[in-house]
N, C-alpha and C positions, 0 to 999 in steps of 0.2 A: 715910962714912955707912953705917948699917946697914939694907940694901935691902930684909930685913925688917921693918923696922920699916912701921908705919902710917902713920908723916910721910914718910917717901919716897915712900910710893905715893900719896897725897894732891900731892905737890909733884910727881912725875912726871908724872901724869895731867895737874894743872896747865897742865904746859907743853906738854904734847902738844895737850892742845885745845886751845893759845892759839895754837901753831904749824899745826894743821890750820887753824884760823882763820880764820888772815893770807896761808896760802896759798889757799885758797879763795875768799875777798874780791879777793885780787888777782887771781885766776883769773877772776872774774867780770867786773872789771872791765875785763879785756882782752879779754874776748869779750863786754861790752855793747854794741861798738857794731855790730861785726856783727850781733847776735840782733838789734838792731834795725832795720839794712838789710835784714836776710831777712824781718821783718813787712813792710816798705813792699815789698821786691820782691814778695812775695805778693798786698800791697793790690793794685798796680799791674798787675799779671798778672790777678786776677781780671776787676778792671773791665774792661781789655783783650777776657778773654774775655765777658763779658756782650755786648759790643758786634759778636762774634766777629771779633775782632783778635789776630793777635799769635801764639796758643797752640801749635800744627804748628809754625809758624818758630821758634820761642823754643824750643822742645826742641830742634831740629836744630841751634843757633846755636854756634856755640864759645864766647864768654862770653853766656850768656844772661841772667844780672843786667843787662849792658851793653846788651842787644838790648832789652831789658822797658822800661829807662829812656828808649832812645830812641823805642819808638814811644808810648810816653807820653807826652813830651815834642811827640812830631807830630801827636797826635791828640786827644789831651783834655787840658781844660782844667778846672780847680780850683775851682769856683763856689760861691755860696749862694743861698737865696733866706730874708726874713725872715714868718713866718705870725705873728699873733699874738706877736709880740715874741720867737720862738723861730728862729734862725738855724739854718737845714735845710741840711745839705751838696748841692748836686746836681753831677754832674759831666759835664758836657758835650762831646760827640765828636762832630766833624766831618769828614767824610771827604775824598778827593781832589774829589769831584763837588759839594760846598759843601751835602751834606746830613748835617743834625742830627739826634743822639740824646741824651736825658735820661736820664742813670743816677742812680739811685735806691739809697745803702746801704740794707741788711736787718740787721734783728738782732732775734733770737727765744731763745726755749728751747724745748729738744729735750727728748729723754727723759730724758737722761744728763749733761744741759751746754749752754751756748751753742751755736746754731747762727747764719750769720749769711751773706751773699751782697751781690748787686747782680742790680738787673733795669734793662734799657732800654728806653724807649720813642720810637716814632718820633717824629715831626715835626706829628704829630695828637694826643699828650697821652695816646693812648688802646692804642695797639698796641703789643703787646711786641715788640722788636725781639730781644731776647739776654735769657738769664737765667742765674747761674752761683750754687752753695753751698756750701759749706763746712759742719766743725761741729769739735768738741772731743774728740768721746768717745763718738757714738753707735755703734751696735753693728755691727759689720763684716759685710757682707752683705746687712744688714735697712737701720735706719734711714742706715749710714752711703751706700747707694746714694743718698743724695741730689748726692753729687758727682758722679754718672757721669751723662755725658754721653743717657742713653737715660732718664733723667729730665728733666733741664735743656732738653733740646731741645724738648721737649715746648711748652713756653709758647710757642717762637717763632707770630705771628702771634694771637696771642689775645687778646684785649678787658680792656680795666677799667672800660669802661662799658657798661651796654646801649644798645640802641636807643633808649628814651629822655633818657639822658644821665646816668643812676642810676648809685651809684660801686656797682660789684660787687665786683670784682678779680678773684680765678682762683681758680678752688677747686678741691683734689686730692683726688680723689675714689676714695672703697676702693669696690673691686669693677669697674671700669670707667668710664672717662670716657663723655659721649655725643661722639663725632669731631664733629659738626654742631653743639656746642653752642662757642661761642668762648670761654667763659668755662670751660671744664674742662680738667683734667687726670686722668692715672690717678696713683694712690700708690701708692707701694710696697709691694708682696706684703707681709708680714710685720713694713713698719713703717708701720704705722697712726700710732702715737704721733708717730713724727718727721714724717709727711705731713702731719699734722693742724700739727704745729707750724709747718710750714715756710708753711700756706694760713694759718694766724692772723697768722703773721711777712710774710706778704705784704699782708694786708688794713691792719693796725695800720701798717704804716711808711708804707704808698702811700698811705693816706687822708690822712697830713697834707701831703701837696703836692697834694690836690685844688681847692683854691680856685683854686689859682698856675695847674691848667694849665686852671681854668674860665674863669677871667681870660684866660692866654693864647688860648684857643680861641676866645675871643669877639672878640679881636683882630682874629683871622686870618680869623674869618669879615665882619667890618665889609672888612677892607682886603680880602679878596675882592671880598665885593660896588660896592664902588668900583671894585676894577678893572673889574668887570664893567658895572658903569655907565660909565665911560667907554670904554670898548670901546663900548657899545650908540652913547655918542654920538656915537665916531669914525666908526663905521659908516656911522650917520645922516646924519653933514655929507658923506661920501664917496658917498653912494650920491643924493641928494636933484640935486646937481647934472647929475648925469647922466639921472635921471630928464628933468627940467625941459629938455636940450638934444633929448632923446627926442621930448617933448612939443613942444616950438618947430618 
């Protein structure tokens, strides 16, 4: 065949991209199941660290995929709750001492792409316990400081309601938090845009499990106050007879 010609280079080309292909499809398809253990060991690691579990020991681990699944496996659990006919992931950790946290996925957009995280909250529906983020693409040093830890720390202990019971959430605040105010944080020097995204991305996801932890709250304050009533009236029946032998 004459390599000049036109139909060779047409038939060549051909078969070179049918052969890059078939090797690339199969290439992929031996490394899809990995790429998708490495998204669940990241899920898994995140939420970990929201709840600050796992992270320090997991770098130091010699298989740390292995070290991620087990204390995931110890500690939290896979739940939902349904609002309005919409089934909401929550995932729930419990520690050695039998006390609970509600985590909460996030998922926003940033400046440049998805940004997206988990925050926890204690055992009162209302206090952040941990909070961790991630994103796609925002800009290195500016908005991508959302993952660094001297951001994220920041929510620990801070409100999603106020004092009178109003959902607020957390707001990142350019120019300075107030320290005394529970509901602030600072944003990041130079990235306003991903701050901003990351407090919309807070208020938008937490608000739709507000009913769930109104409900719950209201629980916990009924079965409170019974225990507290019965306590008054163990009190009562324990202190009366003695009274009365006092009196005799």
């Amino acid at each position: 065949m004459n390599t000049n010609n036109n139909l060779y280079t047409i038939i060549y080309a051909t078969i070179m991209v049918v052969v890059v292909a078939v090797i690339l499809a199969f290439a992929s398809s031996l490394l899809k199941e990995r790429q998708q253990r490495n998204v669940e060991i990241e899920r898994k690691e995140m939420i970990l660290r929201s709840v600050q579990l796992g992270a320090d020991q997991a770098a130091r681990a010699n298989d740390k995929d292995s070290y991620i699944e087990a204390e995931y496996a110890k500690y939290i659990k896979d739940s939902s709750i349904n609002e309005q006919g919409r089934d909401l992931t929550l995932y729930i950790c419990t520690i050695e001492n039998g006390e609970r946290f509600y985590i909460i996925p996030l998922k926003g957009v940033g400046l440049w792409g998805p940004v997206w995280g988990y925050i926890s909250l204690k055992g009162d529906f209302n206090t952040v316990y941990g909070a961790t983020f991630d994103h796609k693409s925002e800009t290195p040093g500016l908005g991508a400081e959302i993952t660094t830890p001297a951001f994220y720390n920041q929510f620990e202990n801070k409100k999603i309601f106020d004092n009178s019971g109003n959902y607020v959430s957390v707001l990142v605040v350019k120019g300075g938090a107030d320290a005394s105010n529970p509901h602030e944080v600072d944003a990041i020097s130079g990235g306003t845009i991903t701050s901003k995204a990351v407090e919309e991305m807070l208020f938008k996801n937490i608000k739709d499990y507000t009913t769930f932890f109104a409900a719950k709250l209201k629980e916990a304050e009924e079965r409170a106050a019974q225990a507290a009533l019965q306590m008054q009236q163990s009190d009562s029946t324990a202190v009366t007879p003695a009274l009365q032998v006092n009196i005799q």
